[in-house]
C-alpha positions in Angstrom: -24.0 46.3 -14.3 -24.9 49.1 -11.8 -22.6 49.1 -8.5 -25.3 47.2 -6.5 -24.2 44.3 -8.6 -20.8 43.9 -6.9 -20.0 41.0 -4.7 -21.0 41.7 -1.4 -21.9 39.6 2.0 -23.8 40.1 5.3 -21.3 39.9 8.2 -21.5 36.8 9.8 -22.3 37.7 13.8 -21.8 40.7 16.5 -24.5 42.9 17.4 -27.0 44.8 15.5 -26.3 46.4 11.7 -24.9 49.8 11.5 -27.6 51.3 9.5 -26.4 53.3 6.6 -25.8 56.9 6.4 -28.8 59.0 4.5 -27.2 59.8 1.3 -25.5 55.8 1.6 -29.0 54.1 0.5 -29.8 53.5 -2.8 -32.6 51.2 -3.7 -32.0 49.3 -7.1 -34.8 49.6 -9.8 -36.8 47.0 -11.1 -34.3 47.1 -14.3 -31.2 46.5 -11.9 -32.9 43.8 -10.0 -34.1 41.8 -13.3 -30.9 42.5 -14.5 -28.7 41.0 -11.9 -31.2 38.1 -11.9 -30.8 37.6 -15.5 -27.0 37.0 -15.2 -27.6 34.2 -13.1 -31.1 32.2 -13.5 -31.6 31.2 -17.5 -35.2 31.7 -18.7 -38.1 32.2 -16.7 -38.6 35.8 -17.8 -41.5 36.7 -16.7 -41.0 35.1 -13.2 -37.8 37.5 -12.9 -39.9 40.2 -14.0 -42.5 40.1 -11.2 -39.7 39.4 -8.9 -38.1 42.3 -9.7 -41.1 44.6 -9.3 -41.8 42.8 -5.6 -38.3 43.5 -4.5 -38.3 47.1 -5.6 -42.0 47.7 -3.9 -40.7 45.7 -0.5 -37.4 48.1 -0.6 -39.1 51.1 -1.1 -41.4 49.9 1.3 -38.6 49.1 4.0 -37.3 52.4 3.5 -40.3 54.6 4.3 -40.7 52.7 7.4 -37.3 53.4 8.4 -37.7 57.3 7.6 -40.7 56.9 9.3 -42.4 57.9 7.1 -46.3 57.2 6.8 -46.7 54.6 3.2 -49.9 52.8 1.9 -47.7 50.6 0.2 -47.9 46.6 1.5 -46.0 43.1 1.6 -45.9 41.3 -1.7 -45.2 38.4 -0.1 -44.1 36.1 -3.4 -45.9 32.4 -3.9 -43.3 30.5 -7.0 -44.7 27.9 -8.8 -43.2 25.7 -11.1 -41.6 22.1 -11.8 -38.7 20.9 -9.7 -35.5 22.5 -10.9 -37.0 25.1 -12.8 -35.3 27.5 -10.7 -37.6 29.2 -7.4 -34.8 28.4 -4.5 -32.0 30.2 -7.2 -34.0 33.2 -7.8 -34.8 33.9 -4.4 -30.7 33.3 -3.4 -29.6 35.4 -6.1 -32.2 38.2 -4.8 -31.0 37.9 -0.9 -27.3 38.5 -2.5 -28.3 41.7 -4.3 -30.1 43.2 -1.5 -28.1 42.4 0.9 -29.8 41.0 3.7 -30.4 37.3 5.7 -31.8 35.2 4.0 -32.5 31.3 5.0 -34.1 28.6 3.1 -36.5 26.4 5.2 -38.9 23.2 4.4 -42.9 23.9 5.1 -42.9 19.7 6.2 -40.9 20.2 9.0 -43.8 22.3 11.1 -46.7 21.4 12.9 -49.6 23.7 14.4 -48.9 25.1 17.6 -48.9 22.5 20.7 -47.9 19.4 19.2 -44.4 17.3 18.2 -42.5 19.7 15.7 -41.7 22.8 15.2 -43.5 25.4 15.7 -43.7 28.7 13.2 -41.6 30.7 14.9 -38.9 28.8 14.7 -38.0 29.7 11.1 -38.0 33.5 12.1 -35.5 31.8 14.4 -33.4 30.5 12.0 -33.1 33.8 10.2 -31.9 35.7 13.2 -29.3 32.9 13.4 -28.2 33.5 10.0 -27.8 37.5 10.5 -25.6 36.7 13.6 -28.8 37.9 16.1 -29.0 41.3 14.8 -32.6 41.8 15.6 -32.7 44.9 12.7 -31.2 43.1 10.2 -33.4 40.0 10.6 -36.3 42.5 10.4 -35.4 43.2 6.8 -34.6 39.3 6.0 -36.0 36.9 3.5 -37.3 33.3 4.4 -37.6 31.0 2.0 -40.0 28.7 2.4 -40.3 25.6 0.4 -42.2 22.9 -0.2 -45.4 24.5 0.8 -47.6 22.4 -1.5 -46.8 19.5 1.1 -49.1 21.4 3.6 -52.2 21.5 1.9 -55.4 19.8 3.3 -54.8 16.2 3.3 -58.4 15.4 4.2 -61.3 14.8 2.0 -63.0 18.0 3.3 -60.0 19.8 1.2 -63.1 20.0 -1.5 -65.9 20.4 0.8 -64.9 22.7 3.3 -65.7 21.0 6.3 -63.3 21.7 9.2 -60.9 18.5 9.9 -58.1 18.3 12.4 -54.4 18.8 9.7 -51.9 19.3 12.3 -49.0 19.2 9.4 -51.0 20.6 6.9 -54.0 23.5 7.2 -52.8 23.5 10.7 -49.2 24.7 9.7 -51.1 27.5 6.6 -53.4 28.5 9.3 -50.1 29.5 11.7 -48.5 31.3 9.0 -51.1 33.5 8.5 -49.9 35.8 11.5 -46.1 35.8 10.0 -47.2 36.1 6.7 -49.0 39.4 7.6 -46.6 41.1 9.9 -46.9 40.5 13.8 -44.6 41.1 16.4 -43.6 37.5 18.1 -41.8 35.9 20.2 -38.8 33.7 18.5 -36.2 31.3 20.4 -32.5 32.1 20.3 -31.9 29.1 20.3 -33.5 27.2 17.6 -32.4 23.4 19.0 -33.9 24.4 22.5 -37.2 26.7 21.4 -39.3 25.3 24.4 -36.9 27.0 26.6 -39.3 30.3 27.9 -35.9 31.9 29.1 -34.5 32.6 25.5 -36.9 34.2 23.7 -36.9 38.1 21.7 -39.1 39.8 19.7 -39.0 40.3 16.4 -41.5 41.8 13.8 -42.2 39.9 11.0 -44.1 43.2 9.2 -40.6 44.1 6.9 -39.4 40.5 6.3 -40.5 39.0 2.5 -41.4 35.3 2.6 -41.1 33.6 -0.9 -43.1 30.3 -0.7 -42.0 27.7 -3.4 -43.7 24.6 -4.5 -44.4 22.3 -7.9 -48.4 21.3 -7.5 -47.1 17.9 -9.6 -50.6 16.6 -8.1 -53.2 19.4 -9.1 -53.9 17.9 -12.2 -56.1 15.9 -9.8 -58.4 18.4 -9.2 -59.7 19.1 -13.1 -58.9 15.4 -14.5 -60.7 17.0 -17.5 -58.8 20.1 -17.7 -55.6 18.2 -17.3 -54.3 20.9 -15.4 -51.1 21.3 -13.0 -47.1 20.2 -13.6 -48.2 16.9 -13.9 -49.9 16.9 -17.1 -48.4 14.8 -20.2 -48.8 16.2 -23.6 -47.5 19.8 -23.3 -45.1 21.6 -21.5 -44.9 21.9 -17.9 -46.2 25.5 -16.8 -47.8 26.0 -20.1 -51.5 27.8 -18.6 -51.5 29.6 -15.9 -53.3 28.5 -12.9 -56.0 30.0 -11.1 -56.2 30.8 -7.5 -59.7 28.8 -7.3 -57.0 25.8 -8.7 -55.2 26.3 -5.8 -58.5 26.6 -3.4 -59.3 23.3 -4.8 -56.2 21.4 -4.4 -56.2 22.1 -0.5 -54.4 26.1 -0.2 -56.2 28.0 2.4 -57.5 31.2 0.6 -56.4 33.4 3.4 -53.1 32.3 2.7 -53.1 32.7 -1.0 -54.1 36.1 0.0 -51.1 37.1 2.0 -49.3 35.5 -1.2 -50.4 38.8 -3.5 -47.5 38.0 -6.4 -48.2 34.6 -7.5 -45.6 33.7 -10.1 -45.7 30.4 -12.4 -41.6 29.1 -13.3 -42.2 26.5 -16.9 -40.5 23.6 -17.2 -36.7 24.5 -18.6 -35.6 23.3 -22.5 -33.2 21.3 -23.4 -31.6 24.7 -24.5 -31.8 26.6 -21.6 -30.6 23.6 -19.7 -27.3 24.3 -21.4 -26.9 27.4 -21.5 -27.1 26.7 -17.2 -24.1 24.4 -17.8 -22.1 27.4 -19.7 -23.2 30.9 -19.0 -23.6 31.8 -15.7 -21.1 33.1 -14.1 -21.1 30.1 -11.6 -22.5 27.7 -13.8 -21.7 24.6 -13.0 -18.6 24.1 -15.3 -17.1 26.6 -14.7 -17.7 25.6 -11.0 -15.7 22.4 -11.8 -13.5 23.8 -13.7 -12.0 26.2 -10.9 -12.5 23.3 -8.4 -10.0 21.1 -10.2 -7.8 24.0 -11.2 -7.3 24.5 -7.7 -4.9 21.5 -8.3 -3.5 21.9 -11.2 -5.8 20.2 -13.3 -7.0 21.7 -16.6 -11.0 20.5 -17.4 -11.9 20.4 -20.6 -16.1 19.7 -21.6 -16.8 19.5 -24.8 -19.6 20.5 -26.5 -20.6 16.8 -27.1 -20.2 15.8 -23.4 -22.8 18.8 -22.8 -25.4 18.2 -24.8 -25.2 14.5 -23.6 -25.7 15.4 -19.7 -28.6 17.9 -20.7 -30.5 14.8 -22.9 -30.1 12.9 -19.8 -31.2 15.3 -17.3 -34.6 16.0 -19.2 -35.2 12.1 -19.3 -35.3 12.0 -15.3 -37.3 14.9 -15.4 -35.6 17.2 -12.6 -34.7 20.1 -14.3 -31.2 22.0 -13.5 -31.5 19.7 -10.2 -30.7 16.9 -12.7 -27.5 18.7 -13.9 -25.3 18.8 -10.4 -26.3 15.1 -9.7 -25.4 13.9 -12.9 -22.0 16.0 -13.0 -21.4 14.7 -9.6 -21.9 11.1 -10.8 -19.7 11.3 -13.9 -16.8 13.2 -12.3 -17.0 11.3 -8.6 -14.5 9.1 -9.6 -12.2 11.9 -11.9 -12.7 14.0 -7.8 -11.9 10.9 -6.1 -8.5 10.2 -8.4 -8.0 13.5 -8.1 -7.8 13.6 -4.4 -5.6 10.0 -4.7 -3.3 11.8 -6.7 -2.7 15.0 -4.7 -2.3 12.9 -1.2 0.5 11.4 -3.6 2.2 14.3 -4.0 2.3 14.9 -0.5 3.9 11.8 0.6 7.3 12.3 1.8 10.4 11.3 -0.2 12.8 9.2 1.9 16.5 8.2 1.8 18.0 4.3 2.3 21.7 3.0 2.9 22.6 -0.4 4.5 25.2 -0.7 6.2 28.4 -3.7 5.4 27.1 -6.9 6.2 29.5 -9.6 8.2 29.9 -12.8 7.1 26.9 -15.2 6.4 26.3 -19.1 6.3 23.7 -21.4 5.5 21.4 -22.0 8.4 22.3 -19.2 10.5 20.2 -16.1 11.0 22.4 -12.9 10.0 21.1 -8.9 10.6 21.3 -6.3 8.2 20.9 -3.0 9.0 19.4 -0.2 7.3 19.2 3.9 7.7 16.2 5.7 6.7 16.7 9.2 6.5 13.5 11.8 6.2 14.9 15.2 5.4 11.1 16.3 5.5 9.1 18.3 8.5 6.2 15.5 8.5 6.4 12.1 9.6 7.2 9.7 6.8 4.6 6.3 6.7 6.1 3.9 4.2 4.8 0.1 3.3 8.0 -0.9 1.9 8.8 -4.1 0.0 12.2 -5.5 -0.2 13.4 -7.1 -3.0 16.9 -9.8 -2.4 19.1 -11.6 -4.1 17.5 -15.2 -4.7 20.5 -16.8 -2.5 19.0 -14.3 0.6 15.1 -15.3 0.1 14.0 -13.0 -3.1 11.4 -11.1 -2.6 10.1 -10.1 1.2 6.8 -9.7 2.3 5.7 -6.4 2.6 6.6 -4.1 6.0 5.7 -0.8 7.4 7.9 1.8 8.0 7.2 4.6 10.1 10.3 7.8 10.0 9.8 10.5 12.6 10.1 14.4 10.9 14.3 15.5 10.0 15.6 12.5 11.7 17.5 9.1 10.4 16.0 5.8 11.9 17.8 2.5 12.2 16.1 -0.6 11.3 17.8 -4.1 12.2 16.5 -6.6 9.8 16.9 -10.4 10.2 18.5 -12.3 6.9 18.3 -15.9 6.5 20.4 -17.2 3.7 18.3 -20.1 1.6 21.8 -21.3 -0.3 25.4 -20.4 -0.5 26.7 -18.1 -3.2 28.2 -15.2 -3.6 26.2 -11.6 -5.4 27.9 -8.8 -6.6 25.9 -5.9 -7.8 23.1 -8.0 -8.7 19.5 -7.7 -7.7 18.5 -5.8 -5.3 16.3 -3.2 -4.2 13.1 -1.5 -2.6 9.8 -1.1 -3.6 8.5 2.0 -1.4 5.0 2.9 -1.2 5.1 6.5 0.8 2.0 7.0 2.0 0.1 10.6 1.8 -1.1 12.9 4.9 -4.6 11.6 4.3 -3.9 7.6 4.0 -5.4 7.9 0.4 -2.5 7.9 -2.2 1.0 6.3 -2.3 3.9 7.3 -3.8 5.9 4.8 -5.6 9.3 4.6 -6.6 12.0 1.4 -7.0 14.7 2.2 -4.8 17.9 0.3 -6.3 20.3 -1.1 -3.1 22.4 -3.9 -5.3 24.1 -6.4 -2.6 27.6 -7.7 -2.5 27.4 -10.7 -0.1 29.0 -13.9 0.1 27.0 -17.2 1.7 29.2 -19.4 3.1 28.6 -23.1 3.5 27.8 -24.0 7.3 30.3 -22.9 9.5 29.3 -23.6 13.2 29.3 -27.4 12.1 32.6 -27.1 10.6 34.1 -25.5 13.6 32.5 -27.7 16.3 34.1 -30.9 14.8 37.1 -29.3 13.9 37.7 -28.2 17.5 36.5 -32.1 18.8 38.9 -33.3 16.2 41.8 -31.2 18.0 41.1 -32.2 21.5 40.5 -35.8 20.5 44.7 -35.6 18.7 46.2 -34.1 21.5 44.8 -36.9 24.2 46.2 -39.1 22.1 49.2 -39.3 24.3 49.9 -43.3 24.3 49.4 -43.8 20.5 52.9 -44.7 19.2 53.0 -43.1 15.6 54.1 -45.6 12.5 57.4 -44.0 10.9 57.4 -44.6 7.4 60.9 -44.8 5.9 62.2 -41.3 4.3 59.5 -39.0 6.4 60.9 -36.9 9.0 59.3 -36.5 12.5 58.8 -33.0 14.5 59.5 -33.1 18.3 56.4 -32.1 20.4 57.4 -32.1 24.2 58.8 -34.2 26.8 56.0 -36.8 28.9 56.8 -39.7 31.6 57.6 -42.9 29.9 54.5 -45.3 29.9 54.7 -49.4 28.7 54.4 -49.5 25.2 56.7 -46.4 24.1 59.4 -47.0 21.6 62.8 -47.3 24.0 64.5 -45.3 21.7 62.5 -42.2 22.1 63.6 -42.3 25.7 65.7 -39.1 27.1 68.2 -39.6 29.4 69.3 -35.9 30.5 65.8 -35.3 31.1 65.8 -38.7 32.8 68.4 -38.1 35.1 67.2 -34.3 36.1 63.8 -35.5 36.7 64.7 -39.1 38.5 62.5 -40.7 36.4 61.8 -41.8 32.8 60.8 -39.4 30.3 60.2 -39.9 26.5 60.1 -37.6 23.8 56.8 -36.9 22.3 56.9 -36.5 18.7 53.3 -35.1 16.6 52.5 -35.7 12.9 54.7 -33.9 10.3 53.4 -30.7 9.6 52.8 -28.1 6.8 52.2 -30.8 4.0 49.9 -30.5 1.2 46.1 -30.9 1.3 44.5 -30.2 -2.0 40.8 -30.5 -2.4 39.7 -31.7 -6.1 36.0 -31.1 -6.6 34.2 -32.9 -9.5 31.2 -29.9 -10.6 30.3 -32.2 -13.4 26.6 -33.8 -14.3 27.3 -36.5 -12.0 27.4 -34.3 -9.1 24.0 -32.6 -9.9 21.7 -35.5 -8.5 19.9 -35.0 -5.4 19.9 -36.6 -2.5 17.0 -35.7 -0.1 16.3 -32.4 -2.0 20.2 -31.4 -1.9 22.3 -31.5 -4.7 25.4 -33.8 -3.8 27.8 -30.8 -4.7 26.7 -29.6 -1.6 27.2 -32.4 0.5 31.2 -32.7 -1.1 31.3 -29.1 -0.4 30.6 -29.5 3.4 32.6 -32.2 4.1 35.9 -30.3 1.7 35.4 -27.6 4.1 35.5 -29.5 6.9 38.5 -31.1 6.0 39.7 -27.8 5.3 39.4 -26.7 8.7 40.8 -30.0 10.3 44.4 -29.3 8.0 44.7 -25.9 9.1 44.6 -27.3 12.6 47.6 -29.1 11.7 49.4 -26.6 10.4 48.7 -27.8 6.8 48.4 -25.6 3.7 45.6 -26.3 1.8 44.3 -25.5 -1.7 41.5 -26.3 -4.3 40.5 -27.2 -7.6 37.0 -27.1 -9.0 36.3 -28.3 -12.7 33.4 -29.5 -15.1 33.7 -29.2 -18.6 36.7 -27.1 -17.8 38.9 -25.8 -14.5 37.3 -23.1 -12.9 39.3 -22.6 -10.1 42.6 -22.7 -8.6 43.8 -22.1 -5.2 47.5 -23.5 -4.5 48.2 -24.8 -1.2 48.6 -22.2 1.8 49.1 -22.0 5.6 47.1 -21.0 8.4 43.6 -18.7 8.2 44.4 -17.2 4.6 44.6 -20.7 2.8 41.0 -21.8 4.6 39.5 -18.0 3.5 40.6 -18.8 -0.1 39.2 -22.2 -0.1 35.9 -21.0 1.9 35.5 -18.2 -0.9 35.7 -21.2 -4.1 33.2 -22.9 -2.2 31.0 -20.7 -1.2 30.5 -19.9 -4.6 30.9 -23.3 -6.9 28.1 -24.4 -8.6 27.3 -28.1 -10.1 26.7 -28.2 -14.4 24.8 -30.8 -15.9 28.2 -31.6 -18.5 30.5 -34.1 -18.8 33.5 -33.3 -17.1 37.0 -33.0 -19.0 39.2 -35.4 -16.2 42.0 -35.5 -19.0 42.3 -31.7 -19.2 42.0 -31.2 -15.1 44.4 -33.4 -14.1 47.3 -32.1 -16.9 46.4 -28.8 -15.2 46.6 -30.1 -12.0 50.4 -31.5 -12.5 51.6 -28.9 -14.2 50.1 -26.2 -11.4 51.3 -28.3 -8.4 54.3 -30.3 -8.5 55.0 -30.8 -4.7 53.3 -34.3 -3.2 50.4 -33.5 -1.9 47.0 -35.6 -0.7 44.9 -34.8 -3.9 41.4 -35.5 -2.1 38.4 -36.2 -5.2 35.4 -35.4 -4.2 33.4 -37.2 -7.1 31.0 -40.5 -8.3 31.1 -43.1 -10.4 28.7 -45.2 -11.9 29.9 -47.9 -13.5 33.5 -49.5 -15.1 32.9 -48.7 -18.2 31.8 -44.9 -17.6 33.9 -44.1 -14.9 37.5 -45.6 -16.9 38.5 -41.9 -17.6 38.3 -40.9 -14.3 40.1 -44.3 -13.1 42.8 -43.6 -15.5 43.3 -40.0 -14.5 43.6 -40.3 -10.8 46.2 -43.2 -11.1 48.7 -40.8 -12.8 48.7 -39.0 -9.5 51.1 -42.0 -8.4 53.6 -42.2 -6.8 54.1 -38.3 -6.6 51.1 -37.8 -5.0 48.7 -39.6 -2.5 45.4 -39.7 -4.2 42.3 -40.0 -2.2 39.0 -40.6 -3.4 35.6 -39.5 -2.1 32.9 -41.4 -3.6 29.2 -40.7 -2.7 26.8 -43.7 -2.3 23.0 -43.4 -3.4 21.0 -44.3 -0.2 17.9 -44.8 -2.5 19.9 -47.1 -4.2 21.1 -48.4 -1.6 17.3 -49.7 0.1 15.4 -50.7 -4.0 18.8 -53.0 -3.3 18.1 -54.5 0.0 14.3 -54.2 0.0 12.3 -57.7 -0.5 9.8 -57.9 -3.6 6.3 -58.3 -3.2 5.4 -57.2 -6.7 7.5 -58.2 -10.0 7.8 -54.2 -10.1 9.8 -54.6 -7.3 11.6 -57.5 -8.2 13.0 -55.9 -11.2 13.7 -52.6 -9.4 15.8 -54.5 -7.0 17.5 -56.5 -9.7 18.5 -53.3 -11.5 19.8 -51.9 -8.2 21.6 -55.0 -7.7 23.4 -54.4 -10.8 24.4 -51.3 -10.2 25.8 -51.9 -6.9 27.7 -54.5 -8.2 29.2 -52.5 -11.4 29.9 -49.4 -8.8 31.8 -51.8 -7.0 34.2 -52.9 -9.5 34.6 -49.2 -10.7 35.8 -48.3 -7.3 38.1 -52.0 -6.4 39.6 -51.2 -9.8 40.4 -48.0 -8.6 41.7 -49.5 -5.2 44.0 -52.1 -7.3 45.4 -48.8 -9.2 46.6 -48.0 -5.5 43.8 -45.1 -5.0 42.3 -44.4 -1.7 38.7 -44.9 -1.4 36.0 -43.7 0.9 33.0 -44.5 -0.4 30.1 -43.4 2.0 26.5 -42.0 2.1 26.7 -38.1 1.4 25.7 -37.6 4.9 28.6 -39.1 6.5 30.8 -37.9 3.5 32.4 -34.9 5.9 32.8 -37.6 9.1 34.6 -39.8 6.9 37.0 -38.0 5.1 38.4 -35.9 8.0 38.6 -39.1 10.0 40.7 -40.4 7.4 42.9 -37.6 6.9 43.8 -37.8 10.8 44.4 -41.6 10.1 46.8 -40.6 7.5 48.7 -38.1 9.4 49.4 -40.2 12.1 50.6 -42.7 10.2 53.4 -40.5 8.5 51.6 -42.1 5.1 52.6 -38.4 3.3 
C-alpha cells in the first residue's frame, strides 16, 4: 500500500487545522483510493471504482481552491444505491479514513422543511463541525453521509403527476438540500441540541464538503410493475439492471436533486461468497474483531470453517446483507461474551483467609459464640456470601450470610452456636463454602474452605447446677435432723450449735458447755469421701423415646446431676457405660476432676440398638473397683423373664456394695393403662398395658427381695429422684 494507507485520525477538538506545508500534500490517485477500498469492502467493484474517481476529482478540486487557483472542475456529490448491507455506509467510512477529514453519518427521516417540528438542514453541517472539534476549515473539507434518502421521496399521489403538494418530511426536506448540495455559505448552530438559539450560530460553506446520499429503493419496483424493476424484485439478483434517472423521477426524487447527485452508483446484492470472505479477509472483519475482543482476556477463538458457512446461509435467508452477519455473531456469542465477563469478574474477586478462635465449653440448650477472623490481604474490599458448614451435633449446615472485609485489614465476626445434641467432634466436618464476589457483582469465586471442629456438648448444665446448689443449702439448714448411726460407720464432726429438745444427750459438750454457760452439742455431717459410681445401661432398651428424647438422655441428666450433688459432699465419683461391651471406665475421684471425667463420658455416650452383655460388665465392674461403693443403674426392664440376667447381675453387688437401681417408667404406658375403653381397640390396648405393668412390677419386687434399691420413676423425674435418694442415703449413714 502507498503511505496514504497508514492508520491515521482527525484530532478530536481545539481550534482550526494546521494546514499542511506545500510540498506536505499529496493527493492519492484513483488506484490508491480503489485500492485502500478494496482491502476493506468485498465486491462491489464497480461501485469502488466510481468512488474512487469522485474522491480524486473532489481532492483535486479542494486543492485548487486552496491554492487559489481558478478550476472548472465541480462537486460529484455521490448518490449509492443498493440493497441493505450491501455496503454504501462502509465505503463512504473507509473513504473519510483515507482522506483524512470529518466525516458524520446522518438519517434523511430526521428533517423536516424549514419552519416546522424537526430539524432543520443545517443541522447536519452542524453535526460535522461537532465531529472535527469546531474547526470551521476542516469541516469545510468534511464528508456527510446521508442515509436513508429514499425515505424522503414524495409521499403524495402527485409524486407521478407533478402537481405541487405540501411533503414537509419528504420533497420539502430534497427541496432544502438543494442549497447544501450545491455549495452555499449558511448559517449552522454550534450547538446542535439548542439550534433555535440565534446567539450560536457560524458560517460555514458547504461548496468543498462531499455529501454521499445512500438508500435501497426496495419499493421502486412499484413504479414499472411490468418491468419488475428496483431491489425488490424476485427472480434475479438484487442490483442486476441499472436504473434510470427517469426511475428515480418516477418513484418521487426531485430531478434537481438527482442533479446535484452527478455520480450515481448502483451496490448488488452480496453472494453467499462474498459474504464470507467479509467474515475472514478484511483486516477488521468481523472474526477477527471477535477474536482480538476475547483475546483481550485470555481467551483463544477458534471458527471453523463449518461454523462460517453456517452464519452466511443464515444471513442470506433474512435477507440483510453483511448487516445480517454482526447481528447474528452477536446472537450466537452473547452468551460465550456474557460468560466471558462472569468469568473474568471471578478472577477478580478477592481471596480471603479464616481462623476461629478456641471455643469455651458448650451445653444443650444454651446459646454459645464462636468467633471468627477474616483476614483480606488484598487493596479492594472483599464481599463474600459465605455458607457455613457444622458438625451435625452444632446444627449442620447454616443458612447462607454475607460477609463484607474492608481492604488489608482482619475483621472479627461473633457468631451465635446453638448446640442441637450433646457429643463430642474431633476433626470431623466442618467447613466454609465462600462465594467471593467480583468488582462488578457478576461472578463468584468459589472455594471449600476446610475449618474441622474439636468441640465437646455437654448435657445441660445450668439445670444441674441450680439444683445442686438448692440441694446444698437445703443439707446445711438441716440443723435439727438427728442422723441414724448405723453400726461400724464412723461419723465426722461438723461444728459446735446450742442444744435444742430432741438431740442425742450424748453428743452434748461439756467444756464448751461450761465456757459458754449454756448447752452446746456437737454437730456431726454425713461421712464423706465415699464411693458413688454411675452404671449406665447404653443397650437397645435405652433407645426408646419418650416425647422425641431417647431415654439415654434422660439417665444421662439425672447421672450428672447426681454427679454434681456427690461432689458437694466431698464424694468421689466414677462411671461405667456398657452395651454389648464396656465402653468406658472412670474410677471414683474427688472434687471438680472426678465430675469433669464423668461430664466428658457423658457428654459423649451414645445408646445401641443391642443386647447388652450384664454378665461381662458386672465381672468388669468387680474386678475394676473393689472398694464399697453405691453402684447407681441407670437401666429398664420389661418383664421377669427378660430382665433375670440383669436381676441376677446386680444382686452379686451384695453385700460389698450398695446397689441402687434406676428404672425408667413408660408414661404412654402408663395412661393406655389407666384410660377407660370406649372401643374393643381400646379395651385390648389397655389389657395389654395392664399386663405389662403388672410383669414390670414383679421384675422390679424381685429385684427389691434380692435387697436392690429401686427408684422406679417417669424419665422426667428420673434426676429429682435419684439425687433425693442419694441425700436420704447419706444421712442415714446407709454406706
Amino acid at each position: 500500500m502507498p503511505k496514504d494507507d497508514r492508520t491515521r485520525s482527525f484530532p478530536p477538538s481545539g481550534g482550526p487545522r494546521r494546514p499542511p506545508a506545500r510540498d506536505e500534500v499529496r493527493i492519492p490517485t484513483p488506484r490508491e483510493i480503489y485500492e485502500h477500498l478494496d482491502r476493506y469492502v468485498i465486491g462491489q467493484t464497480s461501485a469502488k471504482r466510481a468512488v474512487a474517481t469522485a474522491a480524486h476529482q473532489h481532492l483535486k478540486r479542494i486543492e485548487q481552491r486552496r491554492q487559489g487557483k481558478a478550476t472548472l472542475l465541480r462537486k460529484s456529490n455521490l448518490l449509492l444505491m443498493g440493497p441493505t448491507g450491501s455496503g454504501k455506509t462502509h465505503i463512504a467510512r473507509k473513504l473519510a479514513e483515507l482522506l483524512e477529514v470529518p466525516f458524520t453519518v446522518v438519517d434523511a427521516t430526521e428533517y423536516t422543511e424549514a419552519g416546522y417540528y424537526g430539524k432543520d438542514v443545517e443541522v447536519m453541517v452542524a453535526e460535522l463541525l461537532f465531529k472535527s472539534g469546531h474547526s470551521i476549515d476542516a469541516t469545510q473539507r468534511g464528508i456527510i453521509f446521508i442515509d436513508e434518502v429514499d425515505k424522503i421521496a414524495r409521499r403524495s399521489g402527485s409524486a407521478r403527476t407533478g402537481a405541487g403538494s405540501r411533503d414537509i418530511g419528504g420533497e420539502g426536506v430534497q427541496q432544502a438540500l438543494l442549497k447544501l448540495l450545491e455549495g452555499r455559505e449558511i448559517f449552522v448552530p454550534l450547538n446542535v441540541t439548542q439550534h433555535w438559539n440565534k446567539h450560536d450560530f457560524v458560517q460555514v460553506d458547504t461548496g468543498d464538503i462531499l455529501f454521499i446520499c445512500a438508500g435501497t429503493f426496495t419499493d421502486l419496483h412499484q413504479v414499472q410493475v411490468d418491468r419488475q424493476m428496483g431491489f425488490g424484485s424476485t427472480g434475479r439478483r438484487m442490483g442486476a439492471s441499472r436504473l434510470r434517472v427517469k426511475e428515480l423521477i418516477e418513484y418521487g426524487m426531485l430531478a434537481e436533486l438527482l442533479g446535484r447527485l452527478p455520480v450515481q452508483v448502483q451496490l448488488e446484492e452480496l453472494t453467499p461468497e462474498e459474504l464470507y470472505r467479509i467474515l475472514t479477509e478484511p483486516p477488521d472483519a468481523l472474526a477477527r474483531e471477535y477474536r482480538e475482543a476475547l483475546a483481550l482476556d485470555g481467551v483463544d477463538l477458534e471458527l471453523q470453517e463449518e461454523a462460517l458457512k453456517a452464519i452466511v446461509e443464515y444471513s442470506v435467508e433474512k435477507k440483510l446483507g453483511a448487516r445480517a452477519l454482526r447481528s447474528i455473531m452477536e446472537e450466537l456469542l452473547a452468551d460465550v461474551m456474557l460468560l466471558l465477563l462472569v468469568w473474568l469478574d471471578a478472577t477478580l474477586a478477592q481471596t480471603v483467609l479464616v481462623t476461629r478462635e478456641p471455643l469455651s465449653a458448650l451445653s444443650v440448650g444454651h446459646p454459645g459464640e464462636v468467633t471468627y477472623r477474616w483476614t483480606n490481604p488484598a487493596s479492594r474490599r472483599a464481599r463474600l456470601q459465605v455458607r457455613e458448614v457444622r458438625p451435625d451435633i452444632l446444627g449442620g449446615a447454616q443458612p447462607p450470610r454475607a460477609v463484607r472485609i474492608p481492604p488489608r485489614s482482619v475483621t472479627p465476626e461473633r457468631v451465635p452456636v446453638i448446640p442441637r445434641r450433646r457429643g463430642r467432634e474431633t476433626g470431623g466436618a466442618g467447613g466454609f463454602v465462600l462465594d467471593s464476589i467480583g468488582p462488578l457483582g457478576l461472578g463468584r469465586h468459589r472455594v471449600r474452605v476446610p475449618l474441622p471442629w474439636d468441640v465437646v456438648v455437654y448435657p445441660p448444665l445450668v439445670s444441674v447446677r441450680l439444683r445442686a446448689s438448692v440441694a446444698e443449702a437445703l443439707r446445711r439448714r438441716d440443723a435439727g435432723i438427728k442422723p441414724i448411726r448405723r453400726l461400724g460407720e464412723g461419723r465426722l464432726f461438723e461444728s459446735l450449735r446450742e442444744w435444742v429438745p430432741g438431740d442425742d444427750l450424748r453428743h452434748i459438750d461439756w467444756k464448751a458447755t461450761a465456757r459458754r454457760a449454756k448447752v452446746i452439742t456437737r454437730q456431726y455431717e454425713a461421712e464423706r469421701r465415699q464411693q458413688v459410681l454411675l452404671v449406665l445401661d447404653t443397650g437397645r432398651l435405652m433407645t426408646a423415646e419418650v416425647a422425641g428424647v431417647a431415654r439415654l438422655d434422660f439417665a444421662v441428666q439425672a447421672a450428672l446431676e447426681l454427679a454434681y450433688a456427690a461432689a458437694q459432699h466431698d464424694d468421689n465419683v466414677g462411671i461405667m457405660t456398657f452395651a454389648d461391651g464396656v465402653q468406658h471406665f472412670v474410677a471414683p475421684e474427688r472434687g471438680r476432676g472426678g465430675v469433669r471425667r464423668v461430664l466428658d463420658v457423658l457428654a459423649e455416650v451414645q445408646p445401641k440398638l443391642v443386647e447388652p452383655d450384664y454378665p461381662g460388665a458386672f465381672r468388669y465392674l468387680a474386678a475394676r473397683n473393689r472398694k464399697r461403693a453405691l453402684t447407681v443403674l441407670f437401666t429398664d426392664v420389661i418383664d421377669r423373664f427378660a430382665s433375670d440376667a440383669l436381676v441376677a447381675n446386680v444382686a452379686t453387688l451384695r453385700p460389698r456394695h450398695l446397689p441402687l437401681a434406676v428404672t425408667l417408667r413408660n408414661p404412654e404406658l402408663d395412661a393406655a393403662a389407666a384410660v377407660r375403653p370406649t372401643t374393643s381397640r381400646d379395651a385390648f390396648r389397655k389389657a395389654a398395658a395392664e399386663e405389662l405393668l403388672h410383669a414390670r412390677d414383679e421384675a422390679l419386687g424381685h429385684m427389691r427381695r434380692a435387697g436392690v434399691i429401686v427408684i422406679d420413676v417417669t424419665p422426667e423425674r428420673a434426676a429429682q429422684a435419684v439425687v433425693t435418694k442419694y441425700l436420704d442415703l447419706k444421712r442415714r449413714g446407709t454406706l
